[in-house]
MINU-502562 format. One record per residue: y, x, z of N, C-alpha, C in turn. Coordinates in steps of 0.001 Angstrom, whole numbers, plus 500000, padded with zeros to 6 digits. Example, Ala and Ser with C-alpha at 12.3 -4.5 7.8 and 13.67 -1.06 7.14 Angstrom:
REM MINU-502562
494310513190507800495500512300507800496700513200507800497750512850507080498940513670507140500030512900507870
END
This chain:
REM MINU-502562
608283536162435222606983535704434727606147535243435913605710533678435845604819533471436727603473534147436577602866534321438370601392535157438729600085533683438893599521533528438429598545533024438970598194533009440056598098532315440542597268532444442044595731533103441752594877532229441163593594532666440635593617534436440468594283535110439693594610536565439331594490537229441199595479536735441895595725537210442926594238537660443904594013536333443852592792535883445036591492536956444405591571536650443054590337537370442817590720539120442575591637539671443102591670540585443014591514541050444630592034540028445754591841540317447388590827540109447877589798538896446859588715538608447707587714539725448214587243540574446535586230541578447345586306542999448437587334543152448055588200543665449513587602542920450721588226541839450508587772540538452297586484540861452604585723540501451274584318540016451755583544541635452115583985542529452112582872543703451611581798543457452768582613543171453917581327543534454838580582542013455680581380540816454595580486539302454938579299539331454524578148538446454876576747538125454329576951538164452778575864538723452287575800538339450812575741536868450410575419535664451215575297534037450986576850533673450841577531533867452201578551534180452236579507534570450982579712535790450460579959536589449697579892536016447949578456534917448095578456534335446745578933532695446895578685532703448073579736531040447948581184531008448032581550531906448994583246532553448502583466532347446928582592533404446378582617533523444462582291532152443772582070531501444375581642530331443223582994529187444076583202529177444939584480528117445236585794528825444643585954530322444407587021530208443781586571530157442244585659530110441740585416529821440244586037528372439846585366527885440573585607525932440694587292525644440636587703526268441767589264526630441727589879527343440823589994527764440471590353528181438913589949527455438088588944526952437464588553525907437023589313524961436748589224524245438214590270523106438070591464523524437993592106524857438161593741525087438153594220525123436810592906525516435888593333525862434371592938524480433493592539523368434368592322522356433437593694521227434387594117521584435195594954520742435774596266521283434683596509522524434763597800523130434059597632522660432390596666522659431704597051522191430287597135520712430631596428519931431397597010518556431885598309518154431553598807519255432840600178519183432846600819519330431554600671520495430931601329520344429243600900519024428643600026518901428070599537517784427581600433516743427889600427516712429142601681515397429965602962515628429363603214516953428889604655516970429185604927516940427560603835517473426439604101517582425197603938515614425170603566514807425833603354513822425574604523512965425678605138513072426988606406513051427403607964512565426580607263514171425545608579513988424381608047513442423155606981513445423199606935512619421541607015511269422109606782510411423298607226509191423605608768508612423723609230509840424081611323509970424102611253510019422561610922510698422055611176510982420376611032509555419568609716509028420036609603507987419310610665506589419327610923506887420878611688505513421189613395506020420892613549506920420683614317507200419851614788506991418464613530507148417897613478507075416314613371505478416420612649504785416979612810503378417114614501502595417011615112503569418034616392502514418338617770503197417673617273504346416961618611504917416412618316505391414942616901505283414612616295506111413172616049507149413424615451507804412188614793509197412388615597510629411955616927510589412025617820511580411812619294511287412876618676510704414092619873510835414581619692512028415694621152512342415871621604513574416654620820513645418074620350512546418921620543511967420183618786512580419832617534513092418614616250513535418786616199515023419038617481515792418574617307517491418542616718517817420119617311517340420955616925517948422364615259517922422864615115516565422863613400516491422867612747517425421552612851517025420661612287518137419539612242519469419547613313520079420490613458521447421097612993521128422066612400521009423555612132520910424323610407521029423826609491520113422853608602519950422373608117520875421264609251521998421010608530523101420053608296523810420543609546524305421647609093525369422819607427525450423351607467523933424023605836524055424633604706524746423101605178523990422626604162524221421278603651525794420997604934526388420960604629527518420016604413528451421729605047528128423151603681529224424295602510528746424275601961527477423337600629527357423568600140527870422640600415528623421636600013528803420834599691528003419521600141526581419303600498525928418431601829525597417623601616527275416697602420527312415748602787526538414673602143525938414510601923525145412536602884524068413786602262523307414487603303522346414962604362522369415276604360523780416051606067524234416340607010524447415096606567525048414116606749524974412857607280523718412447606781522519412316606758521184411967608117520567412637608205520904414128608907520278414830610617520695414733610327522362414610611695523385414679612040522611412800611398522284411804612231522360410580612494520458410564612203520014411532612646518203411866613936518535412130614121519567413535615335519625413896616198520312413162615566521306412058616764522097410873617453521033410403616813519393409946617010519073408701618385517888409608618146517415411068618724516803411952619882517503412399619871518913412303621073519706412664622069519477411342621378520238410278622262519925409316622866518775408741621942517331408832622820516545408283624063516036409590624095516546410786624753516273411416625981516876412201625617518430410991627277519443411350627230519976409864626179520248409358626908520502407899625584521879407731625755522316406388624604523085405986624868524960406103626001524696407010626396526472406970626708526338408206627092525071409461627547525538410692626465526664411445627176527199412495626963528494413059626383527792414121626080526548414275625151526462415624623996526032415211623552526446413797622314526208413209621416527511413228622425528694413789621789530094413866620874530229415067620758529877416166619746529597416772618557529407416533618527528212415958617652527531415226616834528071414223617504528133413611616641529436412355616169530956413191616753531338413983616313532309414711615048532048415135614841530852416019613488530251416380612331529731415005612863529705414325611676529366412932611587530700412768612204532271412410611704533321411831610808533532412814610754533365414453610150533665415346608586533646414748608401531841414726607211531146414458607318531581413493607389531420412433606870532053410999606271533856411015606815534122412028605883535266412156604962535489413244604880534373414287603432534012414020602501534152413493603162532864412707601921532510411614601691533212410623602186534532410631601815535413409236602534534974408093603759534259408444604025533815407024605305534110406415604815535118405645605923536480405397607256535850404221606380534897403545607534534915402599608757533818403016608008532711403989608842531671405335609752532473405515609364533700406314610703534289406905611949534684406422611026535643404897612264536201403986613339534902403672612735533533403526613625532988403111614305532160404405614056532051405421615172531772406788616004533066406750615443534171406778616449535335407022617594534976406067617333534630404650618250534085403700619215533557404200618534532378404898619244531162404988620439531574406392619622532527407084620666533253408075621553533861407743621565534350406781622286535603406150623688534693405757623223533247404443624084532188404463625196531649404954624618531334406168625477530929407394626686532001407680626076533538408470627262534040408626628382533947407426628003533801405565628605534741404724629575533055404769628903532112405048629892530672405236631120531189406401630516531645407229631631531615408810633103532880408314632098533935407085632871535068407246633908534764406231633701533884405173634714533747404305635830532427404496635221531710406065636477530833405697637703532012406843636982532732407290637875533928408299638706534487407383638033534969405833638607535769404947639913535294404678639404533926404040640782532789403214641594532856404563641826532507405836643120532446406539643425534035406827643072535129406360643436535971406810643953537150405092643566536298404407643466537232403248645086537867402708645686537771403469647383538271402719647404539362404150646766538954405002646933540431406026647153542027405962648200542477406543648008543922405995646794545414406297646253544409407698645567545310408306644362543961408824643333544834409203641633543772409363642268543744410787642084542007411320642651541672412575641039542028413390641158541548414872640149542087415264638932541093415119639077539376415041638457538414414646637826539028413253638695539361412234637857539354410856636909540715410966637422541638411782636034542945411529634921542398412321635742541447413556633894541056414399633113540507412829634017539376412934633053538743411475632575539164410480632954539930409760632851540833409295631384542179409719631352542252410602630554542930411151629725541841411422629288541202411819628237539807412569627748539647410888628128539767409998627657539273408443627203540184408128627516541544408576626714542733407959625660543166408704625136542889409854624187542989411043623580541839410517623886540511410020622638540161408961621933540501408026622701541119407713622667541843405979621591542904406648621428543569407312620740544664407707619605544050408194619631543197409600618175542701409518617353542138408282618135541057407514617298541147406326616737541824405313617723542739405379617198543741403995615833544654404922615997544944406039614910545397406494613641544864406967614005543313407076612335542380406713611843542698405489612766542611404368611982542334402518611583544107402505612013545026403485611561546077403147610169546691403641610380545549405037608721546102406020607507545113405043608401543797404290607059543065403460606476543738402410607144544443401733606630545558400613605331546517401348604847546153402484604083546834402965603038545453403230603217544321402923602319543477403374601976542430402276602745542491401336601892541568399742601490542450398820601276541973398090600683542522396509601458543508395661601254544345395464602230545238394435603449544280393719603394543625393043604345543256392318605436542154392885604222541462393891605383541093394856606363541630395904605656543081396528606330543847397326607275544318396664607394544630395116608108545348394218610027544701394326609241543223394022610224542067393915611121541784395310610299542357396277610923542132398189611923543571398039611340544741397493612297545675397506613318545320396920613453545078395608614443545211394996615900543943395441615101542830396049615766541539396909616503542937397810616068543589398677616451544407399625617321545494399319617151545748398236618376546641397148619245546040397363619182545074396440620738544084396083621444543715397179620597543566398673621309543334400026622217544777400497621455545567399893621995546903400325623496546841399387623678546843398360624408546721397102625581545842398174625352544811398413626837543960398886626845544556400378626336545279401146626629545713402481627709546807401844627277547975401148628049548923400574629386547866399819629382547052399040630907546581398765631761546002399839630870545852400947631470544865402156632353545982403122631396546794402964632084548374403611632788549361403222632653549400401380633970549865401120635141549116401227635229547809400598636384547078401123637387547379402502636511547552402959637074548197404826638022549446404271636959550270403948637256552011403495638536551964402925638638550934402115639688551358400860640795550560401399640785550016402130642064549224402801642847549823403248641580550747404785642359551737405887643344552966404641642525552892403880643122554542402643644252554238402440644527552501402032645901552640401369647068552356402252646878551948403636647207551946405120647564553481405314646720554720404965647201555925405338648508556118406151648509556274407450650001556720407856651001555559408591650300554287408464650865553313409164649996552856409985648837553105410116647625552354411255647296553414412776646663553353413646646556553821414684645177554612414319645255556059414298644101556592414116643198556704414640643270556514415930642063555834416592641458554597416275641671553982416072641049552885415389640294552790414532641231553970413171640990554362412241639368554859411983639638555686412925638345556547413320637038555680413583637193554372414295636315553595414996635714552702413822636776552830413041636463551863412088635731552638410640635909553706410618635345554202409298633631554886410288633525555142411069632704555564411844631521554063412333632094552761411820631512551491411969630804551167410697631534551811409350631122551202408448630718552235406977630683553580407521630271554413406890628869554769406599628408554159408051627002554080407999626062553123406918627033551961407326626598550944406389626770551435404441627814552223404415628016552527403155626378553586402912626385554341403699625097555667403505623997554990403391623426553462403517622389552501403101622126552967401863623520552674401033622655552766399338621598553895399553622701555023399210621814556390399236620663556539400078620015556022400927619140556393401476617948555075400620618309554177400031617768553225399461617452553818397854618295554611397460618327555466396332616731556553396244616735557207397720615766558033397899614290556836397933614711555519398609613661555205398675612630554172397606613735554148396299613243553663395341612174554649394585612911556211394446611922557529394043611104557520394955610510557286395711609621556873396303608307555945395679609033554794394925608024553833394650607868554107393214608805554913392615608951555169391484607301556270391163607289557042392418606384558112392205604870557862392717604749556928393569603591556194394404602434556053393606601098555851394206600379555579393598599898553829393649598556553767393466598175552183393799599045551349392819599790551370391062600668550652390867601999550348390947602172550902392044603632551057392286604880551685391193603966552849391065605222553642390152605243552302388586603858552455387776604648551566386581605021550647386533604595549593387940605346548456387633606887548378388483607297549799389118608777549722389184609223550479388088608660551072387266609408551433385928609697550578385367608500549575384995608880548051384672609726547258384719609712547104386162611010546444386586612633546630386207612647548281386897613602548960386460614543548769384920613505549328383735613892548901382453613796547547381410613662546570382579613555545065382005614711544740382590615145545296383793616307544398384475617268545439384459617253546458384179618801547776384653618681548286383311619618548103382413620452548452381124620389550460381578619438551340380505619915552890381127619171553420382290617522552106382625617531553166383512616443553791383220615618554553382224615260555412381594616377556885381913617432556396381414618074557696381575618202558341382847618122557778383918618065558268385603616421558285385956615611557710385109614053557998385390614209559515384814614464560269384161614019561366383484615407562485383984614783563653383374615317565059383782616770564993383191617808565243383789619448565563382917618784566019381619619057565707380664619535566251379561618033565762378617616871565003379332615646565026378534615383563753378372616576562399379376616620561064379109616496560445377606617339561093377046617760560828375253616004560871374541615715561754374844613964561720374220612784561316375025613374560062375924611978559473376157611769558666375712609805558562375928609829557749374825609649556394374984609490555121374736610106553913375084609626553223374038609094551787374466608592550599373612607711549149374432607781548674373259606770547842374047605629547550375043604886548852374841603241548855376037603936550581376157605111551325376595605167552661376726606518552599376983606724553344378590607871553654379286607784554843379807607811556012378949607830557626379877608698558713379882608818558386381344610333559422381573609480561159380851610642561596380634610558563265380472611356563907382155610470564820382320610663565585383175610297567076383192611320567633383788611146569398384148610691569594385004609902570725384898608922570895386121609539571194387668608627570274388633609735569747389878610040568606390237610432567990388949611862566675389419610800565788389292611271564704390277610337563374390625610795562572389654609895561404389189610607560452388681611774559867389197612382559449388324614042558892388882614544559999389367615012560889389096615740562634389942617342561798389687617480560854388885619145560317388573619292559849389757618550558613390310618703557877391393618999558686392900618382559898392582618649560476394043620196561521393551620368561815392409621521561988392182623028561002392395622345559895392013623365558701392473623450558969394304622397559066394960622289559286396631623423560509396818623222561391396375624229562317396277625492561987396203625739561656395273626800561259395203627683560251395997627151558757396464627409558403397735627974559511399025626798560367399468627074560969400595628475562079400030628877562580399380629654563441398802630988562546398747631144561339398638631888560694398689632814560352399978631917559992400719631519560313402388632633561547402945631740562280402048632780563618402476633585563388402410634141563495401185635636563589400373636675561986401318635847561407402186637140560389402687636678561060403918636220561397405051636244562375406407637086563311406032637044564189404511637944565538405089639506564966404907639705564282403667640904563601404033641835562898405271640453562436405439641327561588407447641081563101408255640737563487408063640981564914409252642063565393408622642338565918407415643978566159407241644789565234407529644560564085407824646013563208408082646076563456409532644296563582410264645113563495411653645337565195412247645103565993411589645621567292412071647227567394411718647595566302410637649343566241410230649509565584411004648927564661411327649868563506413065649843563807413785649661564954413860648959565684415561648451565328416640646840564543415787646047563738417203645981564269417880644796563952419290644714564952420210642997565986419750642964566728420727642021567676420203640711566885420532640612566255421471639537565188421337639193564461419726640320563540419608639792563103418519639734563829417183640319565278417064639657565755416070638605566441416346637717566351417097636697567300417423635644566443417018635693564799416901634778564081416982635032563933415424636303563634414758636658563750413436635126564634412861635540566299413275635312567428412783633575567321412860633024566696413811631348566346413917631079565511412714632033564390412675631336563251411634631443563714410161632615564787409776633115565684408855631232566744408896631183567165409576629979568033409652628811567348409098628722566119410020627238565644409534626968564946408672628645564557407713628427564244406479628015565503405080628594566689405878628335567999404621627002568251404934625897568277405992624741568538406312623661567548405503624203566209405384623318564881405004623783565478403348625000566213402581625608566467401240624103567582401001623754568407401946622956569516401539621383568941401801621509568053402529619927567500402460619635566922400900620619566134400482620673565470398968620698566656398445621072567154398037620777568550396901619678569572396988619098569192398111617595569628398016616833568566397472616896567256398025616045566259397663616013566566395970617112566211395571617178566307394199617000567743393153616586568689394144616550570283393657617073570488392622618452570351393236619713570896392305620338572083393544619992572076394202620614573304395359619604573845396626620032574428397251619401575129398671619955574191399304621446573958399026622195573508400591622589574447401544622555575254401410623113576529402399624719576369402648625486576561401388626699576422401410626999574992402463626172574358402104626974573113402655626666573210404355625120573699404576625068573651406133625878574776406697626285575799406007627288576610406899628401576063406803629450575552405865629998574547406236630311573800407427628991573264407739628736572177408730628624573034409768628055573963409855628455575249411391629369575339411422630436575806411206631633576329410882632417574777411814632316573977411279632487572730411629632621572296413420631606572548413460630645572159414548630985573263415812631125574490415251631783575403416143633270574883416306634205574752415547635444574394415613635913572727416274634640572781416657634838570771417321634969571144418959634263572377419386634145572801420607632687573082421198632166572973420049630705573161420610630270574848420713629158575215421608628811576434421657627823577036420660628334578334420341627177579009419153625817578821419705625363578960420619623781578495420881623674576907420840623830576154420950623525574953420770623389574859419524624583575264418505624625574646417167623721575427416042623312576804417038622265577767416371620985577203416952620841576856417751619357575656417999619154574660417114619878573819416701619894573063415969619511572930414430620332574121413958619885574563412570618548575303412826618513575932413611616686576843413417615991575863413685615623574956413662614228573935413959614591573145412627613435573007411584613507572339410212613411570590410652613599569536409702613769568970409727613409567849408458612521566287408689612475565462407648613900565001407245613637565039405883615130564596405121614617563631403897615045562640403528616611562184404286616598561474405577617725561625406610617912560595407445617309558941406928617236558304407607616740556704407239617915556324408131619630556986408504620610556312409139621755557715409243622961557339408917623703558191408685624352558532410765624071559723410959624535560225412366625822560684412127627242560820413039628039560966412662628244561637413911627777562017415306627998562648416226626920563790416173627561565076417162626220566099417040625090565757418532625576564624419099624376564279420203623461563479419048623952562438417913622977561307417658622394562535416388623038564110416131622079564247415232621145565154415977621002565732417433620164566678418030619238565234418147619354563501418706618770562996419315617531562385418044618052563061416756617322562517415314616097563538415336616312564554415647615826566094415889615497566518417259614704565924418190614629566572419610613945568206419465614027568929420565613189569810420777611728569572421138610944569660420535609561569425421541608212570722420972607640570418420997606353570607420280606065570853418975605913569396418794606095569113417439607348568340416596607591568239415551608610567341415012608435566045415653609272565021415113609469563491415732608412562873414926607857562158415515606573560916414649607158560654413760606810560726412553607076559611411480606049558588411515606763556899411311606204556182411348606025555421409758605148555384409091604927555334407703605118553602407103605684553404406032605481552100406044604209551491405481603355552505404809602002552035404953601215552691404062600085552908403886599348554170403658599549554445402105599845553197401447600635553285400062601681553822399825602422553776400496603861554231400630603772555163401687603021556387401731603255557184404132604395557717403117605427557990402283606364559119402194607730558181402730607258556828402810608405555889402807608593555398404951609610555723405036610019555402406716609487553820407259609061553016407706608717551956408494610719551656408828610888550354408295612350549951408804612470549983410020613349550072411122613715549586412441613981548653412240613006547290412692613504546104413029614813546198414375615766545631414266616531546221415840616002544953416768615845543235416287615162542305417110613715542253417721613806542841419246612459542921419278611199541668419677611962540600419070611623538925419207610954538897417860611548539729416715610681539537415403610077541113414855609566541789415784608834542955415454607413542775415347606963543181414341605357542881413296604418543907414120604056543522415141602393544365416155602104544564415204601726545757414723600742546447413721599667547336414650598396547660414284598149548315414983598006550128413891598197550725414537598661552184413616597322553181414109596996553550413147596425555293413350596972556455413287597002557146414362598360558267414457597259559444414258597631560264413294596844561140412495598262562770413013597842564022413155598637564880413670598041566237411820599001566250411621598820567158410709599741568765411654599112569948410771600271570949411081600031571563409682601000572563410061601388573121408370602639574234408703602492574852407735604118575850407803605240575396407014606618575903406974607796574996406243608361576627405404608464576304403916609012577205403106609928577522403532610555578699402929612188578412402620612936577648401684612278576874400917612456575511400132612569574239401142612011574059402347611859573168402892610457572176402627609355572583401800608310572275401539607082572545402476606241571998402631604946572078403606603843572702403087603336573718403596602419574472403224601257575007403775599898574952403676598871575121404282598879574218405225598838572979404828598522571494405470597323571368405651597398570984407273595411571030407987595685569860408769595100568832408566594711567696409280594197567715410762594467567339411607593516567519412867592645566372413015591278566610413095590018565615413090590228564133414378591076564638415164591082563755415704592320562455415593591998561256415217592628559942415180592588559965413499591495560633412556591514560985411118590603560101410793589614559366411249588224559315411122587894558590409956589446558048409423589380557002408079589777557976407514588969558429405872588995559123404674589845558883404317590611557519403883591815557145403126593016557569403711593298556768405238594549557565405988594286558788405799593512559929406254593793561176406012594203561679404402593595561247403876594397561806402535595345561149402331596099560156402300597341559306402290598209560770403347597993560791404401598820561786405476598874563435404611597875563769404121597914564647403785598733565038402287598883563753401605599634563916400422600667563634401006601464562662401896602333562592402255603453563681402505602550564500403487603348566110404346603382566969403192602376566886401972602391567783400845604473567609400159604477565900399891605323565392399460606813565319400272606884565315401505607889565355402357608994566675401982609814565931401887611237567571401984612057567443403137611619568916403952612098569099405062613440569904404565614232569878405748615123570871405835615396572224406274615388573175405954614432574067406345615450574712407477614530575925408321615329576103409414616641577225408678617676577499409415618577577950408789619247579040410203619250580203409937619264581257410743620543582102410179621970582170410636622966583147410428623184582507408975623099581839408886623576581101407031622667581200405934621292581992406147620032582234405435618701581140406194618429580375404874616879580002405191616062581003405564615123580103406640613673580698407044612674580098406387611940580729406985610275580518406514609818580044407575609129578977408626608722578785409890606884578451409950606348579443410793604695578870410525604439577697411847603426577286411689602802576485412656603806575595413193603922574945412491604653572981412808603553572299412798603926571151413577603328569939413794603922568445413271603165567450413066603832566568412821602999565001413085602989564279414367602256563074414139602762561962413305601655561423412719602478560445411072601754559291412183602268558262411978601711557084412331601361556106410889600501555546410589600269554874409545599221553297410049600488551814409323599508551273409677598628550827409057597308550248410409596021549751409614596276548064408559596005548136408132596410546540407397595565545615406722593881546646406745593171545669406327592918544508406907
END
């Protein structure tokens, strides 16, 4: 990054001058004013010159070849760049979708060297605030790879095993799939109820084909059993298991909107039973679906005292992760029959663990269980991988927000989900409508949304349910009425995991927890 000169000087001068005449001292100050002056009207000069530059190449271009030939992309890139560091977006805008329309008619409407390109429009479009621009380049990104990944498919599709070309690809299509579904999920925090409603559920259905994209993988290696290299094996279900644990955590985060206030909940009931055949019956309590009641201006689940709206949907979450299980404990019996080495079943035996731990977080969510059985289990586990009884007894005694928002499959990435400190880990809220709902990880930090946040510190004690109790706000970073009660229903609403001591829940007093929530008016 270039320094100014100007920056420099005026940071050495009064140093120099301290002990010159005060006449002195103010004519120094006013010749470098002048100088700067002219340095900052010489330098947009210079732009000016240079944005001028290319629309004169551009033109005499468009003159001698027309206005879609190949021979304008370079100046037109050269001329959006300046645009959008000067802060003239709408033009950069203008200029980057000349060259979309010049790229495509001149390699085709899915080539892969159009991904750039669109990379640089989501840029500018978020800029300019212009949320629904992006969702639909991210689209159009998403496009492209699913063009690159299926002509990989067709020459490879009689294969017995995923070559290493089709999992990159394969993978490069699902690392789209993920950034997008996690734009339409951070916009549900930035339009109108019914449109945010409509960005989630876009973000569902992305979730929906990541999970078929990743069982496909799953169910391949299964019927491979016994002829593939288990290391690999390992690398590969450990690549795309995660991606499968999306639904379920998308499951939790629909009961979420299901239960919200501000609108949210009836017009995703709405949604729900206009577009999903049955789903009344997963809005309401096992066995109390059959008698709700239902019509034209009236959609109301029955529920037992406890269960959130939708308690099915987080039952469906369950079930995912349980699934999870049931293919880890299987590949650990095949490779304790092949007789891997003790390395790789130790790492087996972790990802085996922190799938029965994520099995007992779901059966609390859904308070159909404690989860006990399952986290001793997961000790049991965890000791037998090679780890030491104090570490893995640290781990369980400190409670914990559940669900994960990312499936951990090592016991470093699940202590690093869970540090030791003070207090618990920040939750960062996706917005004061939603604080029970996680803020996505954008992973591009070229298209991450500056919000500015109020970090509000609640403390409270944790049941042996895993529930929050005697929730006290701390006055300071509170000073907005609304965030604080948004934070405070939030931690009411949160299900922790509770600490777990010799195979028995605790009771733990005095936790902490900073929520971050952003401002958005």
């Amino acid at each position: 990054m270039s320094i100014h000169p100007c920056s420099v000087i005026s940071k050495l001068l009064p140093g120099a001058t301290l002990f010159a005449p005060f006449r002195l001292r103010f004519a120094l100050f006013l010749l470098l004013a002048l100088f700067c002056n002219f340095s900052a009207v010489a330098q947009n000069a210079s732009v000016e010159s240079d944005a001028a530059l290319y629309m004169a190449q551009i033109e005499a271009l468009e003159s001698e070849f027309g206005p879609f030939d190949s021979r304008l992309l370079e100046p037109l890139a050269g001329l959006a760049e300046l645009q959008f560091e000067q802060g003239d977006f709408e033009d950069a805008a203008s200029s980057l979708r000349r060259r979309l329309q010049i790229t495509r008619n001149t390699f085709g409407f899915e080539d892969p060297r159009l991904l750039p390109l669109v990379d640089s429009l989501v840029r500018t479009e978020i800029a300019r605030s212009n949320w629904q621009q992006v969702a639909d380049y991210l689209d159009l990104r998403s496009q492209i790879y699913i063009g690159s990944f299926d002509e990989i498919r067709l020459e490879e599709e009689k294969g017995e095993v995923f070559s290493p070309k089709d999992n990159s690809a394969r993978m490069a299509l699902a690392n789209a799939l993920v950034l997008q579904s996690g734009w339409l999920v951070q916009q549900v925090a930035l339009t109108p109820t019914r449109a945010a409603i409509d960005s989630f559920f876009d973000a569902r259905e992305i979730d929906d084909r990541l999970f078929d994209l990743s069982e496909e993988v799953v169910n391949r290696l299964e019927s491979l059993s016994g002829y593939g290299d288990p290391a690999a094996e390992y690398l590969l279900l450990t690549q795309w298991l995660p991606l499968m644990y999306r639904r379920s955590y998308n499951d939790f985060a629909l009961v979420q909107l299901l239960n919200a206030r501000s609108g949210f909940s009836y017009d995703t009931i709405d949604h729900l039973v206009r577009r999903e055949g049955g789903a009344l019956n997963k809005l309401s309590s096992p066995g109390l679906s059959a008698r709700s009641v239902t019509g034209p201006m009236s959609r109301i689940p029955l529920l037992e005292r406890g269960d959130p709206i939708g308690v099915g949907y987080l039952r469906d979450g369950y079930f995912g992760v349980r699934a999870m299980d049931a293919r880890l404990t299987e590949f650990l019996e095949r490779q304790l029959a092949a007789g891997a080495s003790n390395g790789e079943v130790a790492l087996t035996r972790q990802a085996l663990a922190a799938s029965k731990i994520y099995r007992g977080d779901y059966q609390l969510l859904q308070n159909r269980g404690s989860g006990t059985r399952e986290y001793r289990e997961a000790h049991e586990l965890l000791l037998a991988s090679g780890l030491t009884e104090d570490e893995v007894d640290d781990y369980f005694a400190r409670p914990a927000l559940i669900p994960s928002t990312e499936l951990r499959l090592t016991f470093e990435d699940l202590k690093a989900d869970n540090p030791n400190g003070e207090c618990l880990p920040v939750f960062t809220a996706l917005s004061d409508r939603l604080a029970t709902l996680a803020a996505p990880d954008v992973k591009s930090p070229a298209w991450n949304i500056e919000l500015p946040h109020a970090e509000i510190t609640a403390r409270f004690d944790v049941s042996r349910r895993g529930k929050a109790t005697s929730v006290k706000i701390d006055d300071a970073g509170a000073e907005d009425a609304r965030l604080r009660r948004a934070v405070n229903r939030a931690i009411k609403d949160f299900q922790f995991r509770p600490a777990v001591v010799k195979g028995r829940t605790q009771r733990l007093r005095d936790q902490c927890m900073r929520v971050r929530v952003p401002i958005l008016d």
